[in-house]
TIDREN-611418 format. One line per 2 residues: number of its first residue (from 1); their letters; for each residue x, y, z of N, C-alpha, C. Coordinates in nm, 2 decimals, always signed. Each point is the difference from the previous one (the first is absolute). Layout:
N
NUM	a	X:Y:Z:X:Y:Z:X:Y:Z  ... .
//
This chain:
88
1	xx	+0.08:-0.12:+0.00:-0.08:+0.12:+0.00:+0.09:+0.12:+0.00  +0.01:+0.08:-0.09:+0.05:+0.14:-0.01:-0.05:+0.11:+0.15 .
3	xx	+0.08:+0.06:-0.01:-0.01:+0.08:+0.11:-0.11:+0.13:-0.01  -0.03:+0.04:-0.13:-0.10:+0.06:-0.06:-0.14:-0.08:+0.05 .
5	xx	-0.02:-0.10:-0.08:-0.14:-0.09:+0.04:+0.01:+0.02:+0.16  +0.08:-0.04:+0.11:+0.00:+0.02:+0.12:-0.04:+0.10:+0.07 .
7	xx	+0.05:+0.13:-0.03:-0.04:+0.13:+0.01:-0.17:-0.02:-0.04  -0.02:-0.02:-0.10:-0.12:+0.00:-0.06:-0.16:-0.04:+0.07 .
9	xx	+0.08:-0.13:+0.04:-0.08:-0.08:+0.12:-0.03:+0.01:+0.10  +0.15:+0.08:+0.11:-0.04:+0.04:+0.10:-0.09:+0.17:+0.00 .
11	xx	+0.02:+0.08:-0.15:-0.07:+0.10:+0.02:-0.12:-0.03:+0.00  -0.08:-0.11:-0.08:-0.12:-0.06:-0.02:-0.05:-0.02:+0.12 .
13	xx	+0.05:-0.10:+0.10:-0.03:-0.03:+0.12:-0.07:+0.09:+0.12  +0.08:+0.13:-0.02:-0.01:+0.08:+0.09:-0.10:+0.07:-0.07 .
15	xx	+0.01:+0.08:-0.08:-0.14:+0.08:-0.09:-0.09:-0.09:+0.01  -0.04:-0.11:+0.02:-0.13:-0.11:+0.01:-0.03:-0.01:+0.16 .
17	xx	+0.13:+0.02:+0.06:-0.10:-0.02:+0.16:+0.00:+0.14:+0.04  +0.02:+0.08:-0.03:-0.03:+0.16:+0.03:-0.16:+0.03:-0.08 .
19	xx	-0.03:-0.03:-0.16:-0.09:-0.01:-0.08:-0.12:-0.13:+0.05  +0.02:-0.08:+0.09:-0.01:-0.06:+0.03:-0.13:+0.02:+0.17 .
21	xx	+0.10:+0.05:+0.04:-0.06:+0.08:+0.14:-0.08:+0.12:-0.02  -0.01:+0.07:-0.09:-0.02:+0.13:-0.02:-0.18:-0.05:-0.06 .
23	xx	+0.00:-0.12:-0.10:-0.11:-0.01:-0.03:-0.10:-0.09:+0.10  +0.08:-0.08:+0.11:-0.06:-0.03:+0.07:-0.09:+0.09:+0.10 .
25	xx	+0.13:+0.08:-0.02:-0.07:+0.14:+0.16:-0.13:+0.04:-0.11  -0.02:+0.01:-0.09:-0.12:+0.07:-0.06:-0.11:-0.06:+0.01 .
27	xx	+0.13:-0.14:-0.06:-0.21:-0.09:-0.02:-0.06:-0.02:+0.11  +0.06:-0.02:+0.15:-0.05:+0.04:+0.09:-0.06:+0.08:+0.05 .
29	xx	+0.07:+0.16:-0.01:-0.10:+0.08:+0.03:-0.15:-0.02:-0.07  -0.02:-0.07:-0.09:-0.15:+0.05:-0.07:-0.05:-0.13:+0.07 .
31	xx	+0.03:-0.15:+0.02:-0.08:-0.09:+0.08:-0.10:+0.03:+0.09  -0.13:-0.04:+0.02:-0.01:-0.04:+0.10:+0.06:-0.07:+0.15 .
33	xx	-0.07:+0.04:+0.13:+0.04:-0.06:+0.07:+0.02:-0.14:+0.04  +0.12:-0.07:+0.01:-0.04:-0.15:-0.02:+0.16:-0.05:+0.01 .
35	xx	-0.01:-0.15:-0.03:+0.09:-0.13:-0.04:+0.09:+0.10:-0.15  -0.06:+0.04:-0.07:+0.11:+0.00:-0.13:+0.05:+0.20:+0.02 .
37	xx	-0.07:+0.03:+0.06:+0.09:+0.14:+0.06:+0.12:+0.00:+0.10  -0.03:-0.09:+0.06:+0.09:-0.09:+0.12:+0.11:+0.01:-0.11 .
39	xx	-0.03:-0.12:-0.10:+0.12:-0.05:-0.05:+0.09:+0.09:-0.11  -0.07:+0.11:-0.03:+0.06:+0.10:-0.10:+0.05:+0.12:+0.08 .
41	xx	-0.02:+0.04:+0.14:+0.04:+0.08:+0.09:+0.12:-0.01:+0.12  -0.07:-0.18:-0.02:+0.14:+0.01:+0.13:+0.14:+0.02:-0.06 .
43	xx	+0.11:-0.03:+0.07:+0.14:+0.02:-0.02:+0.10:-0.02:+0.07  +0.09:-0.13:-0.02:+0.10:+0.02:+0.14:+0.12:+0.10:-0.02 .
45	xx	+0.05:+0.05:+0.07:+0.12:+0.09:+0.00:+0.13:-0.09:+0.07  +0.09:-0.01:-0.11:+0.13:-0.03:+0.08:+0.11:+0.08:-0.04 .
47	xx	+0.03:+0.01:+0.13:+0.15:+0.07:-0.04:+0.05:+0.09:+0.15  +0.07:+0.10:+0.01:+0.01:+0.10:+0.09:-0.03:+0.14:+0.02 .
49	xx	-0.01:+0.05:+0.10:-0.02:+0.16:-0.03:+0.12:+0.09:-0.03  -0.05:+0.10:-0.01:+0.13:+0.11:-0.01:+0.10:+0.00:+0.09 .
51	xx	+0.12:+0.03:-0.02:+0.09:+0.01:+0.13:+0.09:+0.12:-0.07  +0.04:+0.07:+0.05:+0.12:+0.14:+0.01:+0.15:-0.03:+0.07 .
53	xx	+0.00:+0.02:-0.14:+0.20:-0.04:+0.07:+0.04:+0.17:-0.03  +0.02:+0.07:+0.08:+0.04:+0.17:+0.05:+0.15:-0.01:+0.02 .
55	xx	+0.07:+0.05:-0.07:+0.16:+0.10:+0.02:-0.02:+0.08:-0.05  +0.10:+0.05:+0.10:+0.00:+0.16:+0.01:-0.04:+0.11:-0.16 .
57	xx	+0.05:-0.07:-0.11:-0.04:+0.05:-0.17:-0.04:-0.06:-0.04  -0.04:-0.16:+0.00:-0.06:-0.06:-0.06:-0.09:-0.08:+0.11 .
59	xx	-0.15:-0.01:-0.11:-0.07:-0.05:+0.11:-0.05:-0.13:-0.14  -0.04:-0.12:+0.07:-0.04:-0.10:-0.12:-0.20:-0.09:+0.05 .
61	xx	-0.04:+0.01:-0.01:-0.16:-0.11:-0.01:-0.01:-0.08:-0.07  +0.00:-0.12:+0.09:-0.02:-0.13:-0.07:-0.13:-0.05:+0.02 .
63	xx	-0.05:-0.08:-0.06:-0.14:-0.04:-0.01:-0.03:-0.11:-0.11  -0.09:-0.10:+0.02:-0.07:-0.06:-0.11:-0.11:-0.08:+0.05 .
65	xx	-0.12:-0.01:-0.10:-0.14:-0.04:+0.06:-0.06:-0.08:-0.14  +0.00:-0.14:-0.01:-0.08:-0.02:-0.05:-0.13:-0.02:+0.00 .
67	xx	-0.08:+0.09:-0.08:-0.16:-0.04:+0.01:-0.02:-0.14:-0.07  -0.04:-0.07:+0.00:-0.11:-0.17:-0.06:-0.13:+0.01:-0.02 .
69	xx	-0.05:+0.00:-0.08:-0.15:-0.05:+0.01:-0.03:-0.11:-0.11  -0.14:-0.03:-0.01:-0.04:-0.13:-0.07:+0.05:+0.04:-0.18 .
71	xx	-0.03:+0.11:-0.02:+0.04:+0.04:-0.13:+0.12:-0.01:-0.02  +0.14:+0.07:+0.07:+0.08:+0.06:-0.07:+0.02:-0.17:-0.02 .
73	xx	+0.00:-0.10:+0.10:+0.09:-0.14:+0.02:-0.10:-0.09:-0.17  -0.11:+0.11:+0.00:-0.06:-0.09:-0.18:+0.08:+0.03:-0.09 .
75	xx	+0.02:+0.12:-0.01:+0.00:+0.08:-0.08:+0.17:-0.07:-0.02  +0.10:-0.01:+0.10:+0.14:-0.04:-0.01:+0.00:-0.12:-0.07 .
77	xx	-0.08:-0.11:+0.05:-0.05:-0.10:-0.06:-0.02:-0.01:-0.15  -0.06:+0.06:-0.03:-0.05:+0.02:-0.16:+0.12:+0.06:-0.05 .
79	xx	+0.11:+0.09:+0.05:+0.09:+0.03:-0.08:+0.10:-0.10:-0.02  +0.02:-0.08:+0.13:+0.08:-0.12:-0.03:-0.04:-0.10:-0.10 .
81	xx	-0.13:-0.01:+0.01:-0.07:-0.11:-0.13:+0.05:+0.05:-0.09  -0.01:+0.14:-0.04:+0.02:+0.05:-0.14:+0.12:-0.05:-0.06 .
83	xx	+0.12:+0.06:+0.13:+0.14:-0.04:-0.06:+0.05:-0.13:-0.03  -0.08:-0.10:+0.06:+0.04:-0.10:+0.02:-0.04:-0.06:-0.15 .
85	xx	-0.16:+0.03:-0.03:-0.06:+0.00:-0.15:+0.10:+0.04:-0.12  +0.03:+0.09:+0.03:+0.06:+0.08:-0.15:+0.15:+0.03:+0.00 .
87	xx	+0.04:-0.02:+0.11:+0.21:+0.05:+0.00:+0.05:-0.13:+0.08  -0.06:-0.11:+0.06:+0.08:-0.12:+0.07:+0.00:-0.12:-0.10 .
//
């Protein structure tokens, strides 16, 4: 695998579970209250919070949070089919 196609795949990956989450949070908001608003609304978060590393001229914030929901983990899914379909 070229290093290009690689690049390519991991940008795909990520634009699908950000694209991913974004249409989940929607379709959720228009649900009804119920089982399938549940499942398009929830979301686990992993990761850590911000933290501040301060000297005296440089100060630095570290952080990272991933959101999950039922979508983005489809939506990543279906990009893997794809690749797997047409470039493996």
């Amino acid at each position: 695998m070229k290093k290009r196609e690689l690049t390519f795949i991991v940008i795909a990956l990520i634009l699908g579970s950000v694209f991913g989450g974004l249409v989940g949070d929607i379709i959720g908001t228009f649900l009804p209250p119920g089982a399938a608003k549940t499942l398009f609304t929830k979301s686990i978060e992993i990761g850590c919070d911000t933290f501040k590393v301060d000297f005296y001229a440089i100060s630095f914030t570290f952080g990272l949070t991933l959101k999950i929901n039922f979508m983005s983990v489809l939506v990543v899914l279906l990009v893997i089919v794809y690749f797997r379909w047409w470039y493996l």
